[in-house]
PyMOL Python script that loads the backbone (N, CA, C, O; Angstrom):
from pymol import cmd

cmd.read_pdbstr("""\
ATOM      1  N   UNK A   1       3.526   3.330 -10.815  1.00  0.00           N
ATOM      2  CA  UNK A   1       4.160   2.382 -11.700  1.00  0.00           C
ATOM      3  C   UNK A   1       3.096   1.756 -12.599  1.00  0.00           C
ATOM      4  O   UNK A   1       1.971   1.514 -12.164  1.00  0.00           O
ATOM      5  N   UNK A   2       3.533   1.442 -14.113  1.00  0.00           N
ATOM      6  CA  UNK A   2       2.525   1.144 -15.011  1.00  0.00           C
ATOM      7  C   UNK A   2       3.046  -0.452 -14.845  1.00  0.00           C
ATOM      8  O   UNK A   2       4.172  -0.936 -14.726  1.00  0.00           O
ATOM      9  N   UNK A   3       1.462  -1.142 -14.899  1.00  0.00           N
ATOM     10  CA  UNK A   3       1.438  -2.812 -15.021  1.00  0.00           C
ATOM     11  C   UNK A   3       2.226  -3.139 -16.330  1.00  0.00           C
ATOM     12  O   UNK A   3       2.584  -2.322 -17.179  1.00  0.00           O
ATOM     13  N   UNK A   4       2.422  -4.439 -16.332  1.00  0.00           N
ATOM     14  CA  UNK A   4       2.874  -4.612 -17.690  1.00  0.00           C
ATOM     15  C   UNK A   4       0.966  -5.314 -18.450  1.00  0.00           C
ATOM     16  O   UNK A   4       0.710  -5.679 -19.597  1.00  0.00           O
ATOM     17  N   UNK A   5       0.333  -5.266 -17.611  1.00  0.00           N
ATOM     18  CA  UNK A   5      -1.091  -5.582 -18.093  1.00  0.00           C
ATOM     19  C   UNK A   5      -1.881  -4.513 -17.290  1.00  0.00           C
ATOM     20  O   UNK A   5      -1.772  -4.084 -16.141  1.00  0.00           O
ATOM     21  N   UNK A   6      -2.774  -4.224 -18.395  1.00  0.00           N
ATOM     22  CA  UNK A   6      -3.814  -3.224 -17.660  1.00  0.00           C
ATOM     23  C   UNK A   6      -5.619  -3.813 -16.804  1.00  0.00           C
ATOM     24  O   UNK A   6      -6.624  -4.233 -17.378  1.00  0.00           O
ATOM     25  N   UNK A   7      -5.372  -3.592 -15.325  1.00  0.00           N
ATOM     26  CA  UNK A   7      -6.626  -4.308 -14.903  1.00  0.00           C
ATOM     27  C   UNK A   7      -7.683  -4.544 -15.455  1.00  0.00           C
ATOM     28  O   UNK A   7      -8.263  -5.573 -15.109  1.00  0.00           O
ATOM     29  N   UNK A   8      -8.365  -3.590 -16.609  1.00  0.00           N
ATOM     30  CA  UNK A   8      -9.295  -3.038 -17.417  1.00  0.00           C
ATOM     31  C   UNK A   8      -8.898  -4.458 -18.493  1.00  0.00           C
ATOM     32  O   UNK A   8      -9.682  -5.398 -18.362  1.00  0.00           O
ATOM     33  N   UNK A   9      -8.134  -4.592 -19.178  1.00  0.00           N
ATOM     34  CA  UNK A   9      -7.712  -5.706 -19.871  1.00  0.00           C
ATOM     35  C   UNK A   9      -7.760  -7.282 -18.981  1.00  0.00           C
ATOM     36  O   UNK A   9      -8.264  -8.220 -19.601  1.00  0.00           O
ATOM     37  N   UNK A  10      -7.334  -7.501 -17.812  1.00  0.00           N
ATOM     38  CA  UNK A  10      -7.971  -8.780 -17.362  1.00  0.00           C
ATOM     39  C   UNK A  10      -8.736  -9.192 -16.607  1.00  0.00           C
ATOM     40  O   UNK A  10      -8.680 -10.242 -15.968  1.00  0.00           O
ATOM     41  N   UNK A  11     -10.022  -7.896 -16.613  1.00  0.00           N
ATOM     42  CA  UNK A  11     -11.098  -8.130 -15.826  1.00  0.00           C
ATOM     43  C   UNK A  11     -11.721  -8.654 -17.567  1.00  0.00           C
ATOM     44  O   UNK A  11     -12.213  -9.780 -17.641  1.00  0.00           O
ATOM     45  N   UNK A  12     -11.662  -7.886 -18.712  1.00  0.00           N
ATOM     46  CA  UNK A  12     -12.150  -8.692 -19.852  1.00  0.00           C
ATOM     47  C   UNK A  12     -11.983  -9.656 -20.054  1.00  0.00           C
ATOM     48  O   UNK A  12     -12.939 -10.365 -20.367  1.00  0.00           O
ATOM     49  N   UNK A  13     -10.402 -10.297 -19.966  1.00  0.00           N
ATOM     50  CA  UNK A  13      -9.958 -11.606 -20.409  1.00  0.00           C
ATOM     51  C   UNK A  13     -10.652 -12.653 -19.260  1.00  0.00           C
ATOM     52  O   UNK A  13     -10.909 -13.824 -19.538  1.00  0.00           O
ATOM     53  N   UNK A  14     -10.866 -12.158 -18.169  1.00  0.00           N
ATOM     54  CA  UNK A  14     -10.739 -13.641 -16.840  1.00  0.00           C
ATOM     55  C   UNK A  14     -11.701 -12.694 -15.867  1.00  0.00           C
ATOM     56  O   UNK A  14     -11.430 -11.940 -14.932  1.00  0.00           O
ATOM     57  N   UNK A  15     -13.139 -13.133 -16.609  1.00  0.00           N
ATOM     58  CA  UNK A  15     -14.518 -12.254 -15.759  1.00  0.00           C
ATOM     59  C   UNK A  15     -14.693 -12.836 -14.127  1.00  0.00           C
ATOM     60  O   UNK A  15     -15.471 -12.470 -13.246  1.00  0.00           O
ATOM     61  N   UNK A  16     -13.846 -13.677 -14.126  1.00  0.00           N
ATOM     62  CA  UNK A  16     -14.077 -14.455 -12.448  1.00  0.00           C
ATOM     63  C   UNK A  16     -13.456 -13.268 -11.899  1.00  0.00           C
ATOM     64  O   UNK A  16     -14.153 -12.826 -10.985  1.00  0.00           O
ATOM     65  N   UNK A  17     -12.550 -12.672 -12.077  1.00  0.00           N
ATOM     66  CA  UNK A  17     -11.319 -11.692 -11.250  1.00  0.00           C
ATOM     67  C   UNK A  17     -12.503 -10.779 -10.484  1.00  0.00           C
ATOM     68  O   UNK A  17     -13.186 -10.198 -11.327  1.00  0.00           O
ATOM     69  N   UNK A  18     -12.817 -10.571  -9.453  1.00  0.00           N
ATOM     70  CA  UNK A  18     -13.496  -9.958  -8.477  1.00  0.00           C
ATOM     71  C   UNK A  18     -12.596  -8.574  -8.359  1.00  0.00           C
ATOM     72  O   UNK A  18     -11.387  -8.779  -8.463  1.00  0.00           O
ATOM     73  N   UNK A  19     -12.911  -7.477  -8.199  1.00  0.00           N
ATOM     74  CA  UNK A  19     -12.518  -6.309  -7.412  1.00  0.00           C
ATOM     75  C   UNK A  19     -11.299  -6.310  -6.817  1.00  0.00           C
ATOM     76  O   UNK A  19     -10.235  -5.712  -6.979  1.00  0.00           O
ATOM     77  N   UNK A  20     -11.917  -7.495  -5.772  1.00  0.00           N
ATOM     78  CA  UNK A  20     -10.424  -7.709  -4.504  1.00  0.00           C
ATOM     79  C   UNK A  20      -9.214  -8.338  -5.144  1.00  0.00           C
ATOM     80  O   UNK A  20      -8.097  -7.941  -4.812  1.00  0.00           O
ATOM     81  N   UNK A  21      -9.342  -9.185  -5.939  1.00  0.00           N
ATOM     82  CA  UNK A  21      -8.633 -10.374  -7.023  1.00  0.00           C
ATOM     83  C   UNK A  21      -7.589  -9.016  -7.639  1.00  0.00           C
ATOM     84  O   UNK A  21      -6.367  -9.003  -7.489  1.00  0.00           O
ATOM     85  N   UNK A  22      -8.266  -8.090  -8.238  1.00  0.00           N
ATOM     86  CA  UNK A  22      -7.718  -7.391  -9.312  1.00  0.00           C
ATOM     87  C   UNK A  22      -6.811  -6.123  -8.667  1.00  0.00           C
ATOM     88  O   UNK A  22      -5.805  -5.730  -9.257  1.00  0.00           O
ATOM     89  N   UNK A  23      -7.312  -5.453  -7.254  1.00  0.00           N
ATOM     90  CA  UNK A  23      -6.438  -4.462  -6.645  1.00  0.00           C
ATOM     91  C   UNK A  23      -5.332  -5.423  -5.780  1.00  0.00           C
ATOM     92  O   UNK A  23      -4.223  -4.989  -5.469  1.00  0.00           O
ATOM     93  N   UNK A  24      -5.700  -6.502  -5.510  1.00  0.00           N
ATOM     94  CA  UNK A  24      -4.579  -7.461  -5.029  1.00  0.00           C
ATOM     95  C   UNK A  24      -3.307  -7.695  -6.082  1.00  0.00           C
ATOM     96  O   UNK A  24      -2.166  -8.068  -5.809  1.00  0.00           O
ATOM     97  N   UNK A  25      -3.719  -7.448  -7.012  1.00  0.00           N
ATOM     98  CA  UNK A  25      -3.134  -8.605  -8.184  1.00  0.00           C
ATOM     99  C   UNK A  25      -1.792  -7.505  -8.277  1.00  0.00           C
ATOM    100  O   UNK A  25      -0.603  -7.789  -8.135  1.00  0.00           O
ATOM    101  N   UNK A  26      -2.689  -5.531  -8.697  1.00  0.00           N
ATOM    102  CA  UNK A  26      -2.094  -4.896  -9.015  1.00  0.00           C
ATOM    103  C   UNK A  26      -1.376  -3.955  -7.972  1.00  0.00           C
ATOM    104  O   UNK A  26      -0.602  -3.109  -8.419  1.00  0.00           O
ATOM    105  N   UNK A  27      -1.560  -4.036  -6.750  1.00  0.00           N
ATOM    106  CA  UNK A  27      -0.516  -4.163  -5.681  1.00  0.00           C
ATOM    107  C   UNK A  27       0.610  -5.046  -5.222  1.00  0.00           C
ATOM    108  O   UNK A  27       1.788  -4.891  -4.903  1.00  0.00           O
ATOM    109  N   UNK A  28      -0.165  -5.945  -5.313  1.00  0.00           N
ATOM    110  CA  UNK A  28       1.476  -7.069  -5.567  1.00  0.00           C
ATOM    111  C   UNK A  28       2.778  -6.792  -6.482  1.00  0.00           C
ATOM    112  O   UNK A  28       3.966  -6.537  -6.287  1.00  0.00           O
ATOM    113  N   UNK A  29       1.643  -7.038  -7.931  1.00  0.00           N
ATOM    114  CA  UNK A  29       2.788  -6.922  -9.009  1.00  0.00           C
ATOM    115  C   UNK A  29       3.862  -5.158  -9.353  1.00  0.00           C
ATOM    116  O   UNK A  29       4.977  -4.972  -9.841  1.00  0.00           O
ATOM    117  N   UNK A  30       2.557  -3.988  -8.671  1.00  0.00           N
ATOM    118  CA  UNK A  30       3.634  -2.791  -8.385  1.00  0.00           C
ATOM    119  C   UNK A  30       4.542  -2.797  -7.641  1.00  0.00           C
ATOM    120  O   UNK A  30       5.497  -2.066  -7.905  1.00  0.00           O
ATOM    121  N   UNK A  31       4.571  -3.775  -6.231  1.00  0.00           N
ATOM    122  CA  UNK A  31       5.582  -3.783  -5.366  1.00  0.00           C
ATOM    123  C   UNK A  31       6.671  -4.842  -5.848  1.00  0.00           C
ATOM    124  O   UNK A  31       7.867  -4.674  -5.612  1.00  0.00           O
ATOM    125  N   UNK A  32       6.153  -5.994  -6.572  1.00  0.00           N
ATOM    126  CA  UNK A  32       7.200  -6.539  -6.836  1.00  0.00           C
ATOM    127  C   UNK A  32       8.172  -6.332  -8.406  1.00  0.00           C
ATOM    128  O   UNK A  32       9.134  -6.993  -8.797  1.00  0.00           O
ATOM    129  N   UNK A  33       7.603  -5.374  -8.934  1.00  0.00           N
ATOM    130  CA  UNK A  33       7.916  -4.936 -10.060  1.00  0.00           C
ATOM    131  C   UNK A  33       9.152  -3.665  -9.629  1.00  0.00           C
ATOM    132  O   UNK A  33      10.314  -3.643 -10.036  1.00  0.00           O
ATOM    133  N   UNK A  34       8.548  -2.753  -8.779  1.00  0.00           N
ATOM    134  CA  UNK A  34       9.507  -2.019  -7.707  1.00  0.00           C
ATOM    135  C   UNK A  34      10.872  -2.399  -6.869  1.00  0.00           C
ATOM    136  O   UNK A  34      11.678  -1.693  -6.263  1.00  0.00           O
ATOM    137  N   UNK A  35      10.806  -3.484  -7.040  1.00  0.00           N
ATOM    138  CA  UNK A  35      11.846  -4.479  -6.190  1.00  0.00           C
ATOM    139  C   UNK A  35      12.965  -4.742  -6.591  1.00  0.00           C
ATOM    140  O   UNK A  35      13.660  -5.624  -6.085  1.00  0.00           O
ATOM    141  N   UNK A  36      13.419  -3.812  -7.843  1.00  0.00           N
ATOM    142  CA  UNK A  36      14.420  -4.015  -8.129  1.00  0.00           C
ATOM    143  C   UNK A  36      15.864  -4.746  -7.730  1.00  0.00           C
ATOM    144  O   UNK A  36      16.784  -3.954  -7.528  1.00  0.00           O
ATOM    145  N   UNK A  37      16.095  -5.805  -7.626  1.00  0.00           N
ATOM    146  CA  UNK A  37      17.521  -6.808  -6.977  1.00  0.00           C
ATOM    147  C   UNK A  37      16.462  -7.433  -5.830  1.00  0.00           C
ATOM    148  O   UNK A  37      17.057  -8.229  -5.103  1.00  0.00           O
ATOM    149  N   UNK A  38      15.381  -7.311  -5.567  1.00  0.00           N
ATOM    150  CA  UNK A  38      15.085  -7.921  -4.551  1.00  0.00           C
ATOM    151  C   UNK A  38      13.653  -8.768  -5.251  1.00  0.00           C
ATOM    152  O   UNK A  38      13.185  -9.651  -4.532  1.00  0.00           O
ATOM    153  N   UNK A  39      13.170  -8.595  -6.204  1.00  0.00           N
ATOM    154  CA  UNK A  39      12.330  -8.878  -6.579  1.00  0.00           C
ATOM    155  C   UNK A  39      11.790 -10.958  -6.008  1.00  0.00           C
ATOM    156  O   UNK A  39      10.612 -11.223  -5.770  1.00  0.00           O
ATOM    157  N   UNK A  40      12.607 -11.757  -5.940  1.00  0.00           N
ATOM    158  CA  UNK A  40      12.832 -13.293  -5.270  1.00  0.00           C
ATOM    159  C   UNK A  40      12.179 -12.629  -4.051  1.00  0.00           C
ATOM    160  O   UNK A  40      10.955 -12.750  -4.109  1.00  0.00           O
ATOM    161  N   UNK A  41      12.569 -12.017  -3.049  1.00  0.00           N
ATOM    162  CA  UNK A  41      12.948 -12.179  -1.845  1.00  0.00           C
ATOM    163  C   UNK A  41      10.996 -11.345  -1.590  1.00  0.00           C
ATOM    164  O   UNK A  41      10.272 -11.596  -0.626  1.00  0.00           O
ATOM    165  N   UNK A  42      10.693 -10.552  -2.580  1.00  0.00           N
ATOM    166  CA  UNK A  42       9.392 -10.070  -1.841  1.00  0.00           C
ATOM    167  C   UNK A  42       8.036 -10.592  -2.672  1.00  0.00           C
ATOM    168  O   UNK A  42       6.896 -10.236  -2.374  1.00  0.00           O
ATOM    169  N   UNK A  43       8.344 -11.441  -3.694  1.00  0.00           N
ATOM    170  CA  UNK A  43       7.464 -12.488  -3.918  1.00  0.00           C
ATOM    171  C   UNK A  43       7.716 -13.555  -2.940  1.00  0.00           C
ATOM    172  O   UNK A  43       6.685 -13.739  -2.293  1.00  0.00           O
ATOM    173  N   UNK A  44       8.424 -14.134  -2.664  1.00  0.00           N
ATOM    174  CA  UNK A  44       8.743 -14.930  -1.618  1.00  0.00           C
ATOM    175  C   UNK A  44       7.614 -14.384  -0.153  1.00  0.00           C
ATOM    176  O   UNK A  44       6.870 -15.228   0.345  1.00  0.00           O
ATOM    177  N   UNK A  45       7.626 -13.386   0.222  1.00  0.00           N
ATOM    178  CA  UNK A  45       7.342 -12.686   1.417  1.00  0.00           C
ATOM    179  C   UNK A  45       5.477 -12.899   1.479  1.00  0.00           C
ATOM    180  O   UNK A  45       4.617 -12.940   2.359  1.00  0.00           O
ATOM    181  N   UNK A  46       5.551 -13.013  -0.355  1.00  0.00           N
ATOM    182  CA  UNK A  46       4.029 -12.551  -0.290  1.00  0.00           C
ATOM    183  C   UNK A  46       3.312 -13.977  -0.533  1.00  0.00           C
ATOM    184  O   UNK A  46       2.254 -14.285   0.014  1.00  0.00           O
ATOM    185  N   UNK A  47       3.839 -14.593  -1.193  1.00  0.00           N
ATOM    186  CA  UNK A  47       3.809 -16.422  -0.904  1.00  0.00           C
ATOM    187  C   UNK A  47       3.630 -16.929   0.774  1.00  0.00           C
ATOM    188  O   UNK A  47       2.720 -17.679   1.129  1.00  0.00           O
ATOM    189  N   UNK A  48       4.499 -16.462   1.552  1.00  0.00           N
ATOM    190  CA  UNK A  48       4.337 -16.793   2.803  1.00  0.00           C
ATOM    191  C   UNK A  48       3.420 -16.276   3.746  1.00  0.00           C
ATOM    192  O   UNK A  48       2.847 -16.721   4.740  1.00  0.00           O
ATOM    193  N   UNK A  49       3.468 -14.741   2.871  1.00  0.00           N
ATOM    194  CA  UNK A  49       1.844 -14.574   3.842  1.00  0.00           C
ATOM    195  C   UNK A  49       0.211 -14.949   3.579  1.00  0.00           C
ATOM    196  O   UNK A  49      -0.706 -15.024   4.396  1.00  0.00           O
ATOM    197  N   UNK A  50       0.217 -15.149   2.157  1.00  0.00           N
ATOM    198  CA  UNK A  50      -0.549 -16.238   1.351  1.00  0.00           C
ATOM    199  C   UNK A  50      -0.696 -17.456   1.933  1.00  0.00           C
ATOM    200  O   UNK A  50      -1.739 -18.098   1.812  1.00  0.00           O
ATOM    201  N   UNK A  51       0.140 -17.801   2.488  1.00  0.00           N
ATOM    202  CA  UNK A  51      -0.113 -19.236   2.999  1.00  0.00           C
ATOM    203  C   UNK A  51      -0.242 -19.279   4.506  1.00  0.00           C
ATOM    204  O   UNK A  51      -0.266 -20.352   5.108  1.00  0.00           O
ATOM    205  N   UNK A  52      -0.317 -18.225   5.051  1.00  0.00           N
ATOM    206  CA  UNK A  52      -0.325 -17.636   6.354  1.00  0.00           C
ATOM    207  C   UNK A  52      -1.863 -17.732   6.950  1.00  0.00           C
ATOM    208  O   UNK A  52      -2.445 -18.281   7.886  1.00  0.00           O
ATOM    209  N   UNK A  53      -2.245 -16.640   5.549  1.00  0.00           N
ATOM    210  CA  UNK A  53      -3.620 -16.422   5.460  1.00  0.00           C
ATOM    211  C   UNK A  53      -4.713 -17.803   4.823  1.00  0.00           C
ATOM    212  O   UNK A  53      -5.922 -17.869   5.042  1.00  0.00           O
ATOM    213  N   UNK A  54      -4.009 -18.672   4.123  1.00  0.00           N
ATOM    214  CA  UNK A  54      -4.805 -20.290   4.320  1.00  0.00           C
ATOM    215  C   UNK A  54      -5.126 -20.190   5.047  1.00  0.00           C
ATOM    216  O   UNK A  54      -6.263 -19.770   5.265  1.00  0.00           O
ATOM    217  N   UNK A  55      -3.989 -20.652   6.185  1.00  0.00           N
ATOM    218  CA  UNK A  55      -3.941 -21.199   7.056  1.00  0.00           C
ATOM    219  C   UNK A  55      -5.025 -20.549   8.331  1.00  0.00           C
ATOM    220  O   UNK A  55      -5.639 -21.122   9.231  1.00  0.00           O
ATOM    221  N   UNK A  56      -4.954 -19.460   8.032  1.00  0.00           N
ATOM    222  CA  UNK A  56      -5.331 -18.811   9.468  1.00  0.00           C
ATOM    223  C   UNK A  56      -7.480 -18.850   9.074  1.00  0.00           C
ATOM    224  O   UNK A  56      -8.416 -18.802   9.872  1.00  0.00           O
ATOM    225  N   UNK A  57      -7.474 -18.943   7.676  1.00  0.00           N
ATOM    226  CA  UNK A  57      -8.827 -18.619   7.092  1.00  0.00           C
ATOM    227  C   UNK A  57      -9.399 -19.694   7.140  1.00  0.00           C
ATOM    228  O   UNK A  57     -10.613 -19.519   7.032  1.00  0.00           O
ATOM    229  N   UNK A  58      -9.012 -21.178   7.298  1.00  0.00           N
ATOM    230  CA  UNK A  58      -9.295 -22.488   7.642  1.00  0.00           C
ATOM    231  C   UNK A  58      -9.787 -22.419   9.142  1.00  0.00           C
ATOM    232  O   UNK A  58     -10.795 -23.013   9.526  1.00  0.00           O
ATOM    233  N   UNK A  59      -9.072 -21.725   9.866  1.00  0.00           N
ATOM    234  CA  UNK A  59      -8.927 -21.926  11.005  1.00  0.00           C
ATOM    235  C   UNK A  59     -10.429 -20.881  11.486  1.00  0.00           C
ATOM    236  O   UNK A  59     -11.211 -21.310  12.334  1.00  0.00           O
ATOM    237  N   UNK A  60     -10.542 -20.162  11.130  1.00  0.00           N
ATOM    238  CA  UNK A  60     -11.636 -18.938  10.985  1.00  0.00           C
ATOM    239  C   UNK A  60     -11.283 -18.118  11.418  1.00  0.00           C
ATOM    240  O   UNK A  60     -12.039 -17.258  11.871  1.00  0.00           O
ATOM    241  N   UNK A  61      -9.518 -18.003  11.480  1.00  0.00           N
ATOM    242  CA  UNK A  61      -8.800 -16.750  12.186  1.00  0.00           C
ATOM    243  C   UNK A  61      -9.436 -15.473  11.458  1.00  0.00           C
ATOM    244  O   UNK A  61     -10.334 -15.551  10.620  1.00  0.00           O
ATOM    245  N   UNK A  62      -8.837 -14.281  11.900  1.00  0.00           N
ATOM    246  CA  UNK A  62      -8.712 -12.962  11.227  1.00  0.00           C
ATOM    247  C   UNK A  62      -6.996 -12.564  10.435  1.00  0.00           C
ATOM    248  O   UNK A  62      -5.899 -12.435  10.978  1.00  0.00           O
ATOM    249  N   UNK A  63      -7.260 -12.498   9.484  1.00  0.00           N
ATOM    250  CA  UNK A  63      -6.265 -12.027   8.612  1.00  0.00           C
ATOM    251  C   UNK A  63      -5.907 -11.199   8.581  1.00  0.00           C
ATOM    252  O   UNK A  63      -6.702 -10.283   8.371  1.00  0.00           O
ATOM    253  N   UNK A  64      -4.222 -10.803   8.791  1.00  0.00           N
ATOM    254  CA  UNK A  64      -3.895  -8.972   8.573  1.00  0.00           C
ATOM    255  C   UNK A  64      -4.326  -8.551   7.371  1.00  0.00           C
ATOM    256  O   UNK A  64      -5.012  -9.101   6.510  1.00  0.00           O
ATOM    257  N   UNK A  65      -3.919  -7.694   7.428  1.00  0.00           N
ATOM    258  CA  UNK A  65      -3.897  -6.991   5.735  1.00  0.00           C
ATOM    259  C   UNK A  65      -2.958  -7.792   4.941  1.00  0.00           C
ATOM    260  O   UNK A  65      -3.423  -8.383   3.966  1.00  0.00           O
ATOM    261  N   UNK A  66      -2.056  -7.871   5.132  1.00  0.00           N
ATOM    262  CA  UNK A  66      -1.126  -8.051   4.096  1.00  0.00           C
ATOM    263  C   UNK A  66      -1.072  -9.713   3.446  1.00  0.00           C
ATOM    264  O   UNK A  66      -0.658 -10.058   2.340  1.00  0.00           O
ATOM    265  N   UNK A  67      -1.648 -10.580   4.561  1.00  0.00           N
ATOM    266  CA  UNK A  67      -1.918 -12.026   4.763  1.00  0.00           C
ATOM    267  C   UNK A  67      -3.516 -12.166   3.352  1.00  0.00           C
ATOM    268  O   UNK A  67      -3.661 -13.019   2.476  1.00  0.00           O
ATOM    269  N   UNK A  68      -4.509 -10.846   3.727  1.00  0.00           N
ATOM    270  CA  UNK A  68      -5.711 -10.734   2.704  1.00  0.00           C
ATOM    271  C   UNK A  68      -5.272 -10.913   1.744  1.00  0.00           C
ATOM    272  O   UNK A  68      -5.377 -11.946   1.083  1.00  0.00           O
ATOM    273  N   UNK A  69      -4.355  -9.393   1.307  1.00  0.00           N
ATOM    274  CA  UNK A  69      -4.205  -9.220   0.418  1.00  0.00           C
ATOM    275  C   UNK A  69      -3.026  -9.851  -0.509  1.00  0.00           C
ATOM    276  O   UNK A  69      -2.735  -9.292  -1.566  1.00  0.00           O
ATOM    277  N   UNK A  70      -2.351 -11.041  -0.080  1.00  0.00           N
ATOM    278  CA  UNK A  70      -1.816 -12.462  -0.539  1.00  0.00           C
ATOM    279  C   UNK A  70      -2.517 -13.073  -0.917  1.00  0.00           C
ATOM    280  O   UNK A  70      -2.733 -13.327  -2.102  1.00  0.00           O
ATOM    281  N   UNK A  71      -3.118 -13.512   0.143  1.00  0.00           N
ATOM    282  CA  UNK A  71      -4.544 -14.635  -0.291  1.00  0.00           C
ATOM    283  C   UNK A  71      -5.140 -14.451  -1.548  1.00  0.00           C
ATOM    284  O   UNK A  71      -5.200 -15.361  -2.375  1.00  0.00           O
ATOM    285  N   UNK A  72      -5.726 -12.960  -1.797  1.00  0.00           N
ATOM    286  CA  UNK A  72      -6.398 -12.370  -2.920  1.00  0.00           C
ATOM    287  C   UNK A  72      -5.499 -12.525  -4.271  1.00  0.00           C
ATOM    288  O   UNK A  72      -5.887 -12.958  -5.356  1.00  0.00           O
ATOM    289  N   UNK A  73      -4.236 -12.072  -3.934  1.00  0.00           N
ATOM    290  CA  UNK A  73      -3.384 -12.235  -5.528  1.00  0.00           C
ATOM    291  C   UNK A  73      -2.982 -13.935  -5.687  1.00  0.00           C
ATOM    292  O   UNK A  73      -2.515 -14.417  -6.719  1.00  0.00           O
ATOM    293  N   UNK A  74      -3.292 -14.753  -4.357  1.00  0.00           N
ATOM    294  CA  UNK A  74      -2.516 -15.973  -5.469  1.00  0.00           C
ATOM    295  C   UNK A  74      -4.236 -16.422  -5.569  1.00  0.00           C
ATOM    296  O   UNK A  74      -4.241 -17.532  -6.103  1.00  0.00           O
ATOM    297  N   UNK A  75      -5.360 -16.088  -5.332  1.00  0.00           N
ATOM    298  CA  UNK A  75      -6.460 -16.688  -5.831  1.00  0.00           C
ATOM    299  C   UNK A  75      -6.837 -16.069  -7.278  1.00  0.00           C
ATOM    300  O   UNK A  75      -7.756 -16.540  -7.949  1.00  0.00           O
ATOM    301  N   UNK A  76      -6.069 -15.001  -7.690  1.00  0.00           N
ATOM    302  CA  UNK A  76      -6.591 -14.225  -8.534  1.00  0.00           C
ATOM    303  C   UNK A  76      -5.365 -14.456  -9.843  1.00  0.00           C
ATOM    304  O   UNK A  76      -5.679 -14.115 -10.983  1.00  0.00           O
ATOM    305  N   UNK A  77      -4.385 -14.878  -9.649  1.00  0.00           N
ATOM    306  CA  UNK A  77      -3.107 -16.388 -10.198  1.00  0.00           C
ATOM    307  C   UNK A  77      -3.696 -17.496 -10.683  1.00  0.00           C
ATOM    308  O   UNK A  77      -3.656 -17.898 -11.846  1.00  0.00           O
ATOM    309  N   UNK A  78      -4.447 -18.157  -9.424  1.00  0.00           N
ATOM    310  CA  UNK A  78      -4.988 -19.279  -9.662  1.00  0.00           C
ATOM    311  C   UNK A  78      -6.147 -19.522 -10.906  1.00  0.00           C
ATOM    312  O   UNK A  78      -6.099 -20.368 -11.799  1.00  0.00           O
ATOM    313  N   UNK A  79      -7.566 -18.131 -10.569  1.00  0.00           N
ATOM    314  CA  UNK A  79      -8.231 -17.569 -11.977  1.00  0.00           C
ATOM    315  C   UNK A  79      -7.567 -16.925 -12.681  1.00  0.00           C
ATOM    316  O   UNK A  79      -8.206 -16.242 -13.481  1.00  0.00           O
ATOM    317  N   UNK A  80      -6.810 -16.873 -12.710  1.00  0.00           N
ATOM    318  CA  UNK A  80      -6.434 -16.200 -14.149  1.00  0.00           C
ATOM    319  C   UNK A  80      -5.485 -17.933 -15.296  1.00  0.00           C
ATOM    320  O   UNK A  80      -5.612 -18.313 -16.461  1.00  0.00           O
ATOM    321  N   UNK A  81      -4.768 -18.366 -14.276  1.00  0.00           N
ATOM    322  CA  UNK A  81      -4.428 -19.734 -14.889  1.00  0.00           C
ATOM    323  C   UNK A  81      -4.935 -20.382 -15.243  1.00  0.00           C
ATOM    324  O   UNK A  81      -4.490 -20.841 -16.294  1.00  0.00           O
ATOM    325  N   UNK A  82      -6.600 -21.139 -14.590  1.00  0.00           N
ATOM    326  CA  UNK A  82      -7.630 -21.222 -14.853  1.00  0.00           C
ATOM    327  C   UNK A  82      -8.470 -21.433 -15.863  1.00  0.00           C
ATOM    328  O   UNK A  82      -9.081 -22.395 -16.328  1.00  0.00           O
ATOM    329  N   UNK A  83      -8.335 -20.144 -16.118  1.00  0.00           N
ATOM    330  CA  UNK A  83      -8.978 -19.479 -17.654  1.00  0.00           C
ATOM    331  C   UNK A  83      -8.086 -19.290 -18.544  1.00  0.00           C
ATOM    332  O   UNK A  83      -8.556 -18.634 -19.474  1.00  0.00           O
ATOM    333  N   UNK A  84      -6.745 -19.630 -18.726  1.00  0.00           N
ATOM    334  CA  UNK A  84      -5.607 -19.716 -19.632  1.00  0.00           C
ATOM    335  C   UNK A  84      -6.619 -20.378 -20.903  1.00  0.00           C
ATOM    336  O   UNK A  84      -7.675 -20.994 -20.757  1.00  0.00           O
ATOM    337  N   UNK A  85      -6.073 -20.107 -21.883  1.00  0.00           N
ATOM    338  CA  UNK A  85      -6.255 -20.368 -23.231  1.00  0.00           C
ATOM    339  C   UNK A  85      -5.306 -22.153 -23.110  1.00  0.00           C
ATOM    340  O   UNK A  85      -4.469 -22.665 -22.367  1.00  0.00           O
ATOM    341  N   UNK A  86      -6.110 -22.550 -24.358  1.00  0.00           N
ATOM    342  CA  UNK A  86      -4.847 -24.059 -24.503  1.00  0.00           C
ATOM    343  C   UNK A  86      -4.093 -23.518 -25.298  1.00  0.00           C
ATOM    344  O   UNK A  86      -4.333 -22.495 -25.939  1.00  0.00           O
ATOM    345  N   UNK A  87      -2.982 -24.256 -25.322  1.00  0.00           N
ATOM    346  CA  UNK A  87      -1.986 -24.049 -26.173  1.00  0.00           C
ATOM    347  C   UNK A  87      -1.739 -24.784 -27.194  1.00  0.00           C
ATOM    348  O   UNK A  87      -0.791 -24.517 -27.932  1.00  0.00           O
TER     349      UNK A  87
END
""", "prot")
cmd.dss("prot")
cmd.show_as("cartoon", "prot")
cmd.util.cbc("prot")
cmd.orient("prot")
């Protein structure tokens, strides 16, 4: 599935975006772009394991995969908002 942005394009725009930031970003947004009628329900999923993985990374738990790779796309949300242009 093609991004509606190309990684190559916002590793230029938003140089903070790390590696992990950017295959996070573009795994997320393929699965939730894929989600056709469900699209709420598995951003939702990935929000909760995002906050899973706070939680557990405060704690100095170990993170699944899927808890990482949350963590990684809403930190890589957060830089990219960040570095938003003003309006």
């Amino acid at each position: 599935m093609r991004l509606p942005v190309e990684p190559e394009r916002l590793r230029r725009r938003y140089p903070s975006l790390s590696d992990e930031d950017l295959a996070a970003f573009a795994e997320v947004s393929a699965r939730v772009l894929a989600a056709t009628g469900a699209r709420g329900r598995v951003l939702a999923g990935v929000m909760s394991a995002a906050l899973r993985g706070r939680e557990k990374e405060a704690a100095g738990a170990t993170l699944d995969g899927e808890e990482r790779t949350a963590l990684a796309y809403t930190r890589a949300l957060s830089k990219m908002q960040d570095g938003a242009p003003d309006a």
